[in-house]
KEVO-862108 format. One line per field, with one value per atom (N, C-alpha, C): residue number from 1; x, y, z; atom name; residue in three letters; chain. Coordinates in pm, whole numbers. Layout:
KEVO-862108
num (NUM;...)
east (X;...)
north (Y;...)
up (Z;...)
atome (CA;...)
residu (Ala;...)
chaine (A;...)
This chain:
KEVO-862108
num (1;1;1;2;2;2;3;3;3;4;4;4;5;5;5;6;6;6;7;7;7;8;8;8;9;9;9;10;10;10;11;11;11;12;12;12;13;13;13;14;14;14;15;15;15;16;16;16;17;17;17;18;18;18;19;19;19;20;20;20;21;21;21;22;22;22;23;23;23;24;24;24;25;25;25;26;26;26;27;27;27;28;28;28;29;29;29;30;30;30;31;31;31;32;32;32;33;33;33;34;34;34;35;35;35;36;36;36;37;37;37;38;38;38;39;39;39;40;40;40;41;41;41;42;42;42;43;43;43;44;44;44;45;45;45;46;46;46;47;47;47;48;48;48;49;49;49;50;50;50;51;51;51;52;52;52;53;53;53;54;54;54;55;55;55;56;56;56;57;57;57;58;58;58;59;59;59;60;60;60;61;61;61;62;62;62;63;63;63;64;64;64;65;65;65;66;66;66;67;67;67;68;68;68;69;69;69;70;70;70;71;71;71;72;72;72;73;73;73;74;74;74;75;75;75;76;76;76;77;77;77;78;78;78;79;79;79;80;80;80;81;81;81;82;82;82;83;83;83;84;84;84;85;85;85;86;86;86;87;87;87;88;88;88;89;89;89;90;90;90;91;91;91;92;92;92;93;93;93;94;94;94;95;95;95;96;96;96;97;97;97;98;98;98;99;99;99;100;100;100;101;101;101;102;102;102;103;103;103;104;104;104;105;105;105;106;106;106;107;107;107;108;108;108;109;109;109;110;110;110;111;111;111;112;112;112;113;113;113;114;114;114;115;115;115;116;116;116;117;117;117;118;118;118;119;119;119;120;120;120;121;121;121;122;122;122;123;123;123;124;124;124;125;125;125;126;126;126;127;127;127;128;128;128;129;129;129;130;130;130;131;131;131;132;132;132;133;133;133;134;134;134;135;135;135;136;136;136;137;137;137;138;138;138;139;139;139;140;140;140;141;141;141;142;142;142;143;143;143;144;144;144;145;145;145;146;146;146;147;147;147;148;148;148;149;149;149;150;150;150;151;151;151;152;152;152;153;153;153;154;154;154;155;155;155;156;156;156;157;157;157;158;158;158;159;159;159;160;160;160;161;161;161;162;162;162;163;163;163;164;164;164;165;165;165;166;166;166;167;167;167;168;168;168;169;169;169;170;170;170;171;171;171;172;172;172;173;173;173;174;174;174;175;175;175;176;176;176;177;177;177;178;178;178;179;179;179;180;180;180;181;181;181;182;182;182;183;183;183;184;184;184;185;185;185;186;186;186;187;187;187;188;188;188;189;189;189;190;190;190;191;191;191;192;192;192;193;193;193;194;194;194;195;195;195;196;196;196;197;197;197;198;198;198;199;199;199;200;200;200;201;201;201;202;202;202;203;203;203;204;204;204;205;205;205;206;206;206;207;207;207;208;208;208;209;209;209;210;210;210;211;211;211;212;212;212;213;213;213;214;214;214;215;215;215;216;216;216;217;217;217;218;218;218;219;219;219;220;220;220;221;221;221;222;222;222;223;223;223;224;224;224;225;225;225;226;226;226;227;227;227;228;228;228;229;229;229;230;230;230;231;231;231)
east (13286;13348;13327;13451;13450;13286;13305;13173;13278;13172;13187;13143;13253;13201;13314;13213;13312;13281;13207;13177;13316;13417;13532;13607;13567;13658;13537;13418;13368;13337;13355;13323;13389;13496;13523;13480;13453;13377;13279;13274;13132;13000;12928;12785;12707;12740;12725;12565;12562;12367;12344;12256;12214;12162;12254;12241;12345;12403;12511;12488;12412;12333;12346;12271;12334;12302;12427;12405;12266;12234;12101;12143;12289;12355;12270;12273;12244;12369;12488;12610;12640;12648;12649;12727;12684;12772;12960;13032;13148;13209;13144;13244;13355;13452;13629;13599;13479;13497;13396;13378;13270;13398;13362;13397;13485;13586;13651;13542;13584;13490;13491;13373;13372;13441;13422;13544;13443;13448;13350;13210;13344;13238;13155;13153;13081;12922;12825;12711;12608;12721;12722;12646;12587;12496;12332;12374;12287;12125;12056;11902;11803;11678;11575;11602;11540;11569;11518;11608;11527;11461;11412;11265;11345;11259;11339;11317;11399;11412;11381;11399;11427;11527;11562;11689;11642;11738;11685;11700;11594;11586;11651;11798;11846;11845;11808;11819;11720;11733;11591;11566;11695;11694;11604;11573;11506;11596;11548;11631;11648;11789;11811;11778;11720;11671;11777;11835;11935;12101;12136;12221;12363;12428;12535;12690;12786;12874;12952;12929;12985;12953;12799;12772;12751;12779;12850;12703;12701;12576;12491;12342;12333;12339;12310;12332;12227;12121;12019;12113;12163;12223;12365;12443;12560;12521;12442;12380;12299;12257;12251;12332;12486;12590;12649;12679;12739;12671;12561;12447;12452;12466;12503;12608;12704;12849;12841;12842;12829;12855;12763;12808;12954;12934;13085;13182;13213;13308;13362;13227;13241;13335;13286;13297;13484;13517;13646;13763;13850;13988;14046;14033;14095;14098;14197;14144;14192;14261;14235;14091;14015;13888;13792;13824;13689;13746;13858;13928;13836;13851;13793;13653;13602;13456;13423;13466;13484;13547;13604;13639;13492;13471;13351;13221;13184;13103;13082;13220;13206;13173;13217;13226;13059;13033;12821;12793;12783;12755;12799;12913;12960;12846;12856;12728;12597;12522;12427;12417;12494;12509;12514;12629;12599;12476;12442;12264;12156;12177;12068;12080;12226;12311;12221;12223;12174;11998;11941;11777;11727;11805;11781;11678;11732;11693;11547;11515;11398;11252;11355;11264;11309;11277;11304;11415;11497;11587;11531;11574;11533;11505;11425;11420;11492;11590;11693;11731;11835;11947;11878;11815;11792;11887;11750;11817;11960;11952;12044;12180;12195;12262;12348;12316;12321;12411;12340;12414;12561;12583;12679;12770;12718;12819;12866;12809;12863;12952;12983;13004;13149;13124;13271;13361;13284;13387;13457;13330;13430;13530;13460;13635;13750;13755;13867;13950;13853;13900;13981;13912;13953;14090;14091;14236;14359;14299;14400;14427;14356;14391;14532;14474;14584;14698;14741;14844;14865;14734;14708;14746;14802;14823;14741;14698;14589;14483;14439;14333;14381;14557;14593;14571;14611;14611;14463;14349;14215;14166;14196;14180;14238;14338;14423;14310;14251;14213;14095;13999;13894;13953;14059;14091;14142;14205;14270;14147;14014;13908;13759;13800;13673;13578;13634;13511;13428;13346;13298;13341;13263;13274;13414;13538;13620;13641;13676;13700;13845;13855;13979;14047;14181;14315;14419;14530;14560;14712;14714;14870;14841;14714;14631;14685;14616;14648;14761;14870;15004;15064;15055;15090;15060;14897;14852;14944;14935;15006;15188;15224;15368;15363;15273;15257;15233;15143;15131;15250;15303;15428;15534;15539;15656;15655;15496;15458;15432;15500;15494;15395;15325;15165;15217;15247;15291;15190;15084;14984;15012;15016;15023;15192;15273;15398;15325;15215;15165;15097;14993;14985;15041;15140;15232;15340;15343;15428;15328;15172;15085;15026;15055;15096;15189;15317;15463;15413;15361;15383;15260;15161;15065;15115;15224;15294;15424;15434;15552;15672;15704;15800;15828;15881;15869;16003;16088;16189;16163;16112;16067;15901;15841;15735;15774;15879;15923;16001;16086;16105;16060;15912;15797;15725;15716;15665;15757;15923;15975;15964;15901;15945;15801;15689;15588;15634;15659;15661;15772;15856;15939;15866;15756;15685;15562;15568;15444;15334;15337;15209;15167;15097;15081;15031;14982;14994;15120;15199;15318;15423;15392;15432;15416;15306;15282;15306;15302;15376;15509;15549;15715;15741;15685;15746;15699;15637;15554;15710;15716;15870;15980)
north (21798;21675;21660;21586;21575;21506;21496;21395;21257;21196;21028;20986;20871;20808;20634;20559;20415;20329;20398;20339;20227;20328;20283;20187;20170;20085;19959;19947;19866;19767;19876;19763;19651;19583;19442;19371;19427;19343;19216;19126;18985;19070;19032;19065;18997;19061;18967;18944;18875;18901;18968;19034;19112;19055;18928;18919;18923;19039;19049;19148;19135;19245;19265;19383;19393;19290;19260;19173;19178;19051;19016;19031;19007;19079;19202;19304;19413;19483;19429;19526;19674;19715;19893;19915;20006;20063;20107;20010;20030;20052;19996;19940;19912;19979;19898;19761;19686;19574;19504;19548;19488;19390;19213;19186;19216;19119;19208;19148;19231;19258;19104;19060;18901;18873;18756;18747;18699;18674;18660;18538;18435;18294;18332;18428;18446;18478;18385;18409;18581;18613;18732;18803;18833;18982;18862;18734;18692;18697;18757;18784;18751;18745;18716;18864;18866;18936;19022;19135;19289;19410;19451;19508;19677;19740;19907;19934;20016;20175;20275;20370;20508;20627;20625;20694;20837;20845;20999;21107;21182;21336;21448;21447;21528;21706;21716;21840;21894;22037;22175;22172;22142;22194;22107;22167;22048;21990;21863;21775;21824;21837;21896;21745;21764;21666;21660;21764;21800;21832;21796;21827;21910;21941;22031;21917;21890;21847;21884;22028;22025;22052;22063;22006;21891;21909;21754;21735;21615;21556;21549;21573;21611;21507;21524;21437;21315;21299;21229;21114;21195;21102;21072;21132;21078;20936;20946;20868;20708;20765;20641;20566;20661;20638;20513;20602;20508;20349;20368;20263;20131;20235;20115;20057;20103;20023;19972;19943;19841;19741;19662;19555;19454;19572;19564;19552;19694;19720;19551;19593;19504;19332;19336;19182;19188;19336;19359;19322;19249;19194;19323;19452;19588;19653;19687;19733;19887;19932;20097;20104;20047;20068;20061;19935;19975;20073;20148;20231;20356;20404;20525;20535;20362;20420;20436;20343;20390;20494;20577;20705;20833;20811;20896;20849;20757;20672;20806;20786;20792;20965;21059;21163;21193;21117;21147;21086;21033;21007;21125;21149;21298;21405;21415;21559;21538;21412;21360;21430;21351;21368;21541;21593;21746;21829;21748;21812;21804;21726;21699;21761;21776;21864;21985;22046;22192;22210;22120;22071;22041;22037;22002;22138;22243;22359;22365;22312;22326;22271;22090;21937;21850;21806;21656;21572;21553;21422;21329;21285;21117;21007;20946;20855;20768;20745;20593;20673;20597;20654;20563;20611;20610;20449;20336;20252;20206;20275;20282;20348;20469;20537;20465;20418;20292;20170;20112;19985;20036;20161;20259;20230;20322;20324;20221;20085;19964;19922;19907;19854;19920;20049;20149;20110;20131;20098;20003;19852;19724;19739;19787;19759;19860;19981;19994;19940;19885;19831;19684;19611;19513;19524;19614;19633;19713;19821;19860;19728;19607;19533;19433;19457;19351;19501;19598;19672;19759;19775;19881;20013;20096;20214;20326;20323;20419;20389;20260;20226;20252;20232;20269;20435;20484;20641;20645;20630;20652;20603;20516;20477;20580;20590;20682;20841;20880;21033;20974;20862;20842;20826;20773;20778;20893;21007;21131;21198;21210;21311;21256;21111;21011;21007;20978;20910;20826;20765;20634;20483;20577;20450;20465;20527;20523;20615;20622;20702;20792;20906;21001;20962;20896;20851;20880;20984;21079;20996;20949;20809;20689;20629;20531;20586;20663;20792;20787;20826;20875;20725;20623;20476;20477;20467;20443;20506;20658;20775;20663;20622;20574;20486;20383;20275;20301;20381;20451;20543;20577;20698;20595;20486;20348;20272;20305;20207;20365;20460;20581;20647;20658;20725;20875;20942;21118;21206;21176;21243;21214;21084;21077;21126;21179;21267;21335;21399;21555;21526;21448;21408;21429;21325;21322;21473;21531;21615;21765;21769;21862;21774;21655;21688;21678;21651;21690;21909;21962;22046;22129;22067;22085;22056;21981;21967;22049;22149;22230;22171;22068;21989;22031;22155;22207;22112;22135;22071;21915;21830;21700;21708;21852;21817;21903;21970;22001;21847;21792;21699;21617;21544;21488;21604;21732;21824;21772;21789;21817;21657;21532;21441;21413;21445;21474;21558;21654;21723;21672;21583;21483;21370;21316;21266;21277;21413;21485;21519;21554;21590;21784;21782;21935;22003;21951;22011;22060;21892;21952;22026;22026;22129;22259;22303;22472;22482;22381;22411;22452;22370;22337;22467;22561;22634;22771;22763;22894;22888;22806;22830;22859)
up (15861;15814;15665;15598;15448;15401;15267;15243;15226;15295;15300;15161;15132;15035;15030;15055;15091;14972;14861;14767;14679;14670;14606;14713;14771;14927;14916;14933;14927;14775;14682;14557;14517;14588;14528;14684;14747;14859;14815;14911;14892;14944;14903;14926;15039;15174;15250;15318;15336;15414;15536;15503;15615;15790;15816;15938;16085;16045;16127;16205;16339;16385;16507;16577;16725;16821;16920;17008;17077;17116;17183;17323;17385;17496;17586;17537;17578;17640;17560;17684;17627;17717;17698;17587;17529;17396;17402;17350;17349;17464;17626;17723;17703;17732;17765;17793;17893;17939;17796;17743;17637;17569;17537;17467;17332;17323;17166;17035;16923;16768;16759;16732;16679;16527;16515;16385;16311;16192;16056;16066;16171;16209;16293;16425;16481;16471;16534;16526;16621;16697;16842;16741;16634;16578;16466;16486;16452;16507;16416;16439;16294;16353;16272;16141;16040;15925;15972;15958;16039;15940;16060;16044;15981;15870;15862;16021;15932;16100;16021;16119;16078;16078;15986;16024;16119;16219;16286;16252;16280;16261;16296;16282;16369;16309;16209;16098;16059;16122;16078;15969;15892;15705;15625;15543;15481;15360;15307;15214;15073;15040;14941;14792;14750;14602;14512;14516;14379;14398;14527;14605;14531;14493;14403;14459;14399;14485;14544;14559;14659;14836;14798;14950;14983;15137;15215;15235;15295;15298;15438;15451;15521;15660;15771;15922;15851;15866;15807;15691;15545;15424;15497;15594;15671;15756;15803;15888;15790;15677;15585;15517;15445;15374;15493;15616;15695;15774;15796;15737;15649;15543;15403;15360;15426;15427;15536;15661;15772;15750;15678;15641;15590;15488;15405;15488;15580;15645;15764;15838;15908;15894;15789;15720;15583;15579;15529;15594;15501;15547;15558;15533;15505;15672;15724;15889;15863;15785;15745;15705;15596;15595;15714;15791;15916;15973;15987;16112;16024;15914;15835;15872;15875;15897;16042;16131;16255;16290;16250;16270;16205;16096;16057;16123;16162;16264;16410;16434;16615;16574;16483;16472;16438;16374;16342;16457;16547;16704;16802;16741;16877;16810;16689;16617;16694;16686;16798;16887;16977;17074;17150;17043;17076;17054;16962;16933;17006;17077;17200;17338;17353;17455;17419;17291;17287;17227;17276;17270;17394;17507;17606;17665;17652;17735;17678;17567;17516;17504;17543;17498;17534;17584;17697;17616;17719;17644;17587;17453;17386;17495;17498;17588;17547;17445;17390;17258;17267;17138;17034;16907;16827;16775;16713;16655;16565;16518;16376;16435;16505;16564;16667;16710;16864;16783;16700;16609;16583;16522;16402;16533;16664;16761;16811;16824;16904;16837;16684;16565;16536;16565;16573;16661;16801;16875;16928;16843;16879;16757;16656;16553;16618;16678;16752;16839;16937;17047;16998;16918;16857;16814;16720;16640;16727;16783;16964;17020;17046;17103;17029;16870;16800;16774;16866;16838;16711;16639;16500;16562;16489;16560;16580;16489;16405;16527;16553;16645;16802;16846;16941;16991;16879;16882;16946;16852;16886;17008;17021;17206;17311;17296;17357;17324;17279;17299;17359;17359;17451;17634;17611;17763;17791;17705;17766;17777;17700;17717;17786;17813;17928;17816;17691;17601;17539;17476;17498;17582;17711;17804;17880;17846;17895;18031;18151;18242;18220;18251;18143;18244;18178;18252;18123;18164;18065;18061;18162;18173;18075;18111;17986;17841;17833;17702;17668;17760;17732;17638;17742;17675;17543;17525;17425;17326;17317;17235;17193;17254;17285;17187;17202;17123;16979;16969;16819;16765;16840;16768;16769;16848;16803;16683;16621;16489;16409;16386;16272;16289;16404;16379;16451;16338;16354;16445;16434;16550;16654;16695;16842;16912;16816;16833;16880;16876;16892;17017;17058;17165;17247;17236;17374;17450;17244;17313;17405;17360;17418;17604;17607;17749;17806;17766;17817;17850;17758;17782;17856;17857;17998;18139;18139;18269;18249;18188;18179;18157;18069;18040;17895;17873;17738;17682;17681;17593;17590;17663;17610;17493;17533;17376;17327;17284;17176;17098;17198;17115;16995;17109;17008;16899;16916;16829;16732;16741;16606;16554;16608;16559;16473;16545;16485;16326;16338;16247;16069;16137;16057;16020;16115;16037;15943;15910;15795;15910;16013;16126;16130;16057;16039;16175;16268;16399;16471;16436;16507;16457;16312;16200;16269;16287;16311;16468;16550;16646;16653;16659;16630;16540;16414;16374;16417;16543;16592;16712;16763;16863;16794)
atome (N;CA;C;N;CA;C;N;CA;C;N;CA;C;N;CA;C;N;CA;C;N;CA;C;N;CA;C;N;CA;C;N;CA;C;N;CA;C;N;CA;C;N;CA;C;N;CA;C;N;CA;C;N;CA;C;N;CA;C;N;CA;C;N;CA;C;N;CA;C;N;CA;C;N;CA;C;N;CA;C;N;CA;C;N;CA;C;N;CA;C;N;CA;C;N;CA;C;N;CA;C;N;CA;C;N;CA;C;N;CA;C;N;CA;C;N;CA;C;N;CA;C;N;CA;C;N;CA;C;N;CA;C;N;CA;C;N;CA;C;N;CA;C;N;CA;C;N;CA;C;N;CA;C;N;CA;C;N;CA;C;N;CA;C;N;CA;C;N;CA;C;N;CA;C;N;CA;C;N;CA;C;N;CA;C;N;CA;C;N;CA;C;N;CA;C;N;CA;C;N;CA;C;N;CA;C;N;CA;C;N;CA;C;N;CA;C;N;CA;C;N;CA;C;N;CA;C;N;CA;C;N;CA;C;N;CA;C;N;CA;C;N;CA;C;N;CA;C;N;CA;C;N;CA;C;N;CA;C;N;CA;C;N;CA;C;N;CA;C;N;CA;C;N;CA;C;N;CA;C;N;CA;C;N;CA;C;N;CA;C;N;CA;C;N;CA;C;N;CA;C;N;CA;C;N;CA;C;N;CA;C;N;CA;C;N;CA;C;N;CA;C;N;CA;C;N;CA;C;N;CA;C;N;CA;C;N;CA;C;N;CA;C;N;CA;C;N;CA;C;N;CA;C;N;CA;C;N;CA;C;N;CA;C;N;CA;C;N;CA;C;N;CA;C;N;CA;C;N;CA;C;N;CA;C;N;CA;C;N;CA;C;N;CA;C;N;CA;C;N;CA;C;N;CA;C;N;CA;C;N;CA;C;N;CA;C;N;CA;C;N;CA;C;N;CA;C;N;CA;C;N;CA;C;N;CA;C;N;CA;C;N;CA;C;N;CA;C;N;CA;C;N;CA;C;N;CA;C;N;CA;C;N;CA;C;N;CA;C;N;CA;C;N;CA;C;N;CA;C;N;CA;C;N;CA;C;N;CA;C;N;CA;C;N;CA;C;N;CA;C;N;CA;C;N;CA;C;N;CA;C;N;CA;C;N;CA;C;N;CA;C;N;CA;C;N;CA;C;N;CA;C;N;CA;C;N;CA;C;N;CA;C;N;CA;C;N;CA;C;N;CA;C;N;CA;C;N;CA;C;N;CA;C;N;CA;C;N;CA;C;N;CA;C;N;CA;C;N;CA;C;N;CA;C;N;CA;C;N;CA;C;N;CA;C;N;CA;C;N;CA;C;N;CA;C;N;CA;C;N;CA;C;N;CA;C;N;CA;C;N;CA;C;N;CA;C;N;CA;C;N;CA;C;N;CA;C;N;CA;C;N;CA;C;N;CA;C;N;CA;C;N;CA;C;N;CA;C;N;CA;C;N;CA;C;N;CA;C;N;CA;C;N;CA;C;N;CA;C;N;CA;C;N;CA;C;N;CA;C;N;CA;C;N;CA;C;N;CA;C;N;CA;C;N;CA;C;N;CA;C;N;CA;C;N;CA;C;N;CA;C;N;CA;C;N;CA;C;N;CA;C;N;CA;C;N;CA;C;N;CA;C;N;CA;C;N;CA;C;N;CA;C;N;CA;C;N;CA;C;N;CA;C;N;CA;C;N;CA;C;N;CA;C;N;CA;C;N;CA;C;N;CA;C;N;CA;C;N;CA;C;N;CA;C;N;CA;C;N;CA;C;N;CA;C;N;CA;C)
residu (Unk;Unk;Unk;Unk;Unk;Unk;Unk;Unk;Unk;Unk;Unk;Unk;Unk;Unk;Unk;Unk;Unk;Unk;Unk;Unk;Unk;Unk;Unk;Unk;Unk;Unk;Unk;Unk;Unk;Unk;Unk;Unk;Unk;Unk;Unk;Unk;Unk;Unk;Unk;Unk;Unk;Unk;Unk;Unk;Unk;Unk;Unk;Unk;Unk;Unk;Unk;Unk;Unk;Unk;Unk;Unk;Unk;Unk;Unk;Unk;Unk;Unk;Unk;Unk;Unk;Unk;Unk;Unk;Unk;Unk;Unk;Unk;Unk;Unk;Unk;Unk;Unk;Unk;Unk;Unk;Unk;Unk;Unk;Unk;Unk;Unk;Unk;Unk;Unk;Unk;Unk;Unk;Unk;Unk;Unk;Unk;Unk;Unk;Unk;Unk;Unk;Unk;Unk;Unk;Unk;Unk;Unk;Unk;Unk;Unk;Unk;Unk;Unk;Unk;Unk;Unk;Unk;Unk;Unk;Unk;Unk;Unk;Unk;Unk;Unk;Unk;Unk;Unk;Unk;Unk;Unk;Unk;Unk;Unk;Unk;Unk;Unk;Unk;Unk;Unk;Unk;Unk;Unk;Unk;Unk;Unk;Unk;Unk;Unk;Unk;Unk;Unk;Unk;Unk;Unk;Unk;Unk;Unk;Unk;Unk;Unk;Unk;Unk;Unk;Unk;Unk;Unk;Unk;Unk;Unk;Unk;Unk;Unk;Unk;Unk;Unk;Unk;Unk;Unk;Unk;Unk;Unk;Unk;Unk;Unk;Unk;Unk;Unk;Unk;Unk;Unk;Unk;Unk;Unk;Unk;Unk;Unk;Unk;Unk;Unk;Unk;Unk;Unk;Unk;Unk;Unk;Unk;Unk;Unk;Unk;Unk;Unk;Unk;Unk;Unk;Unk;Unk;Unk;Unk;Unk;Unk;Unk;Unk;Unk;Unk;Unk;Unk;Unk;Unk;Unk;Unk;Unk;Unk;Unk;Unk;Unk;Unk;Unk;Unk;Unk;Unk;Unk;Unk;Unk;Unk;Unk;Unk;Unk;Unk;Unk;Unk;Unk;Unk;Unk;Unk;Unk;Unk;Unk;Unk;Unk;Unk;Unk;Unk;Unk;Unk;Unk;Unk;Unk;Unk;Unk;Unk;Unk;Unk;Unk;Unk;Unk;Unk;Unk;Unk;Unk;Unk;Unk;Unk;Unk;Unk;Unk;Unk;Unk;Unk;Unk;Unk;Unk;Unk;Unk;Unk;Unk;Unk;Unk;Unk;Unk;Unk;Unk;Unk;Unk;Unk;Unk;Unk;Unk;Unk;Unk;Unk;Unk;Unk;Unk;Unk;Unk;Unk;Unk;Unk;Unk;Unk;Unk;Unk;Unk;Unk;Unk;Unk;Unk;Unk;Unk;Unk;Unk;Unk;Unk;Unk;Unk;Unk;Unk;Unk;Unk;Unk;Unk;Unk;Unk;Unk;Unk;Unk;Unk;Unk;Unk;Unk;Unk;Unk;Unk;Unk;Unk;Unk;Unk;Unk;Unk;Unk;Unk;Unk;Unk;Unk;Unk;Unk;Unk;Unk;Unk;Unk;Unk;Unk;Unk;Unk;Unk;Unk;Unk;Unk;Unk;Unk;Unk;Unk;Unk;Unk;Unk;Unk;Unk;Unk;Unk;Unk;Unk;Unk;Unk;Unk;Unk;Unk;Unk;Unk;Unk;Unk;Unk;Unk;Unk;Unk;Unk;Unk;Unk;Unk;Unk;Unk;Unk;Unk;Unk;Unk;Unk;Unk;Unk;Unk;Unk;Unk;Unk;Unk;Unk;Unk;Unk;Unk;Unk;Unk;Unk;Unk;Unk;Unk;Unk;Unk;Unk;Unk;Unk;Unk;Unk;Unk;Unk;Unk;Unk;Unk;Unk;Unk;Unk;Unk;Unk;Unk;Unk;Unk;Unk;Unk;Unk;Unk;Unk;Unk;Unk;Unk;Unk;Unk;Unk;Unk;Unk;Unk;Unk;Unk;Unk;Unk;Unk;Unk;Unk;Unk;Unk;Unk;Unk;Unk;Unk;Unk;Unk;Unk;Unk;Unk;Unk;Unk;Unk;Unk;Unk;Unk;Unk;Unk;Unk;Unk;Unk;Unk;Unk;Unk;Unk;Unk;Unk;Unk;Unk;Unk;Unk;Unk;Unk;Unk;Unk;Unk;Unk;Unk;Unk;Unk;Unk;Unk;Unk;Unk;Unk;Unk;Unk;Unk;Unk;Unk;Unk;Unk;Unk;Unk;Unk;Unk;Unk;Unk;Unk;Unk;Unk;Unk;Unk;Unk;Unk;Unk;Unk;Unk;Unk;Unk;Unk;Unk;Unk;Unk;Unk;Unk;Unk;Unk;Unk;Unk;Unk;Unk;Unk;Unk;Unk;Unk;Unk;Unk;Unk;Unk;Unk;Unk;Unk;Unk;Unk;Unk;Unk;Unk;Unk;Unk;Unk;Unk;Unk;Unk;Unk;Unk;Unk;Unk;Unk;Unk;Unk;Unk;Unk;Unk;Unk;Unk;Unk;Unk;Unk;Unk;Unk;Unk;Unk;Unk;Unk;Unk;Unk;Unk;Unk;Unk;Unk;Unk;Unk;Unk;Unk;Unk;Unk;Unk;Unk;Unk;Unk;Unk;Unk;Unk;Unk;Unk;Unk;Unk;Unk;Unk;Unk;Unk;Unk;Unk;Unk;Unk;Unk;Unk;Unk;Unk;Unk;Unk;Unk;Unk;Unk;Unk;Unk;Unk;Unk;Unk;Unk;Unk;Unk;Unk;Unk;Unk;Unk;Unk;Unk;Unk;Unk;Unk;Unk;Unk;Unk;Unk;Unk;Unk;Unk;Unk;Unk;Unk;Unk;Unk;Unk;Unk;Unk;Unk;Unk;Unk;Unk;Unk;Unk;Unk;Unk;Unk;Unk;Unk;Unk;Unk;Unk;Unk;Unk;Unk;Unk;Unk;Unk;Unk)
chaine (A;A;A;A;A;A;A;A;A;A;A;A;A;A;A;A;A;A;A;A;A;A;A;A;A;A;A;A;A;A;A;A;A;A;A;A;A;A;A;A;A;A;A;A;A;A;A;A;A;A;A;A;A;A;A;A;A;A;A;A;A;A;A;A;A;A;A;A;A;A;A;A;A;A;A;A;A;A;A;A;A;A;A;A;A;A;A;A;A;A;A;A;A;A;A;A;A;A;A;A;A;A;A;A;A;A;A;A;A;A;A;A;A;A;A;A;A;A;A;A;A;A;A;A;A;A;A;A;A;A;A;A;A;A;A;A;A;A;A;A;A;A;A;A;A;A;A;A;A;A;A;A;A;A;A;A;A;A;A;A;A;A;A;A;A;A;A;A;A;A;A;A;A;A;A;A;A;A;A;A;A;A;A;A;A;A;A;A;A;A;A;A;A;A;A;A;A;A;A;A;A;A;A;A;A;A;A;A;A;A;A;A;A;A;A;A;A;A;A;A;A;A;A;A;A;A;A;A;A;A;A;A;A;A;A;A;A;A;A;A;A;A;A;A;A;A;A;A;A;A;A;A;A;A;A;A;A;A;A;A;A;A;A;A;A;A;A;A;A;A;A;A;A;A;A;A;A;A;A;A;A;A;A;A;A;A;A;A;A;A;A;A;A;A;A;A;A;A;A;A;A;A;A;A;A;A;A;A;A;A;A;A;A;A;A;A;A;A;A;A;A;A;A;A;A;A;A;A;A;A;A;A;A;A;A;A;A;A;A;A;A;A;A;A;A;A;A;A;A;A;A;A;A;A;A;A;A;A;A;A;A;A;A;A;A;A;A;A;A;A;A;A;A;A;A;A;A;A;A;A;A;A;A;A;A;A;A;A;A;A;A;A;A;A;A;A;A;A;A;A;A;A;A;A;A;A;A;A;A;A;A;A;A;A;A;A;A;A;A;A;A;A;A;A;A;A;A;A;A;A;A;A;A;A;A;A;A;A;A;A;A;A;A;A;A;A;A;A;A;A;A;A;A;A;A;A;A;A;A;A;A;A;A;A;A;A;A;A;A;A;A;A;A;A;A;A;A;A;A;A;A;A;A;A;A;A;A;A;A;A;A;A;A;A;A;A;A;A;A;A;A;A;A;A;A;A;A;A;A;A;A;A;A;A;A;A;A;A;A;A;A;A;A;A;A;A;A;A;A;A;A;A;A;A;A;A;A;A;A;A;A;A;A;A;A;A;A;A;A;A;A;A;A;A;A;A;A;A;A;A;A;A;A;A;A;A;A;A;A;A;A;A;A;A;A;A;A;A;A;A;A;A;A;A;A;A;A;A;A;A;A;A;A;A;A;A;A;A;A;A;A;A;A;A;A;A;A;A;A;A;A;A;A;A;A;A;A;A;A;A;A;A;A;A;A;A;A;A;A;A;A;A;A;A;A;A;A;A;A;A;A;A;A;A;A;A;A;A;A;A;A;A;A;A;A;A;A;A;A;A;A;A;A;A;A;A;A;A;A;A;A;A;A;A;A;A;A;A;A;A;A;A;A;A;A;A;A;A;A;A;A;A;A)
């Protein structure tokens, strides 16, 4: 993944206080049935002034001091960058900005997550997902669900690949998906052309995803670009 940097997205932001924090709830991380994203008035993340954490350890390497730019940053400084905009994001009239960070969010949660998958054979599962990690994820996926709900496309699309691949919280319903995909390629979102047309053609329905391939591909979708020009 690129290097993150929300610096330029957040600087005319308000400076907001640090009490917008995880629900006292306890509802599972990014449930479909979980409540939608609270709105600015909402007190739902209000807590006493919190305590550090620690960011987790997920990396053999050790910390580069002097970093060069052009390396990306490591899981650890990914995991803080995205951290330190939270706030911001959260609290932004901008819903391409929370969608960017909720998109680089859920992607340092899947790296996690795969990292422990391949630590297992070695060392006992985590007994709890790591503070900070846990917040990043609840935080992501109510601003999706939220904005899927107000018909964003970008956020429709992204819903739609958790229900085609049964991911956060979602059970894989590839019809769910298909909708979703529909709704987003009705509001210009050129990926989910590609979508729809890769399971038209998992069900051997080639000339209906070629369709969406070539429409994908009219709309600047470089997937369905090299599809579409491999037939």
């Amino acid at each position: 993944m690129a290097t993150l940097d929300f610096t330029s997205h957040a600087q005319n932001l308000p400076n907001y206080s640090h009490d917008y924090r995880q629900s006292s709830t306890g509802a599972l991380e990014g449930s479909p049935q979980q409540e939608a994203f609270p709105s600015r008035s909402s007190s739902r993340y209000t807590l006493p002034e919190p305590q550090p954490v620690a960011v987790s350890q997920i990396s053999i390497f050790p910390r580069l001091h002097d970093r060069p730019p052009n390396v990306p940053p490591s899981c650890e400084e990914q995991e803080a960058i995205l951290e330190n905009a939270r706030l911001a994001v959260l609290n932004s009239p901008n819903p391409d900005v929370q969608l960017m960070w909720a998109e680089h969010t859920l992607a340092h949660v899947e790296t996690c997550i795969e990292d422990d998958r391949r630590h297992l054979r070695v060392q006992p599962d985590r007994p709890q997902t790591p503070h900070v990690e846990r917040q990043l994820q609840i935080d992501a996926i109510n601003i999706v669900n939220f904005l899927a709900n107000q018909e964003h496309p970008k956020a429709e699309y992204m819903r739609g690949l958790w229900q085609e691949f049964g991911k956060f919280g979602y059970v894989q319903n590839k019809a769910e998906a298909f909708r979703c995909y529909k709704r987003a390629a009705a509001k210009g979102h050129a990926r989910a052309e590609y979508r729809m047309g890769m399971q038209f053609e998992s069900t051997n329905e080639i000339a209906k995803a070629l369709q969406h391939y070539k429409q994908g591909e009219h709309l600047g979708d470089a997937a369905s670009c090299y599809v579409s020009c491999a037939r």
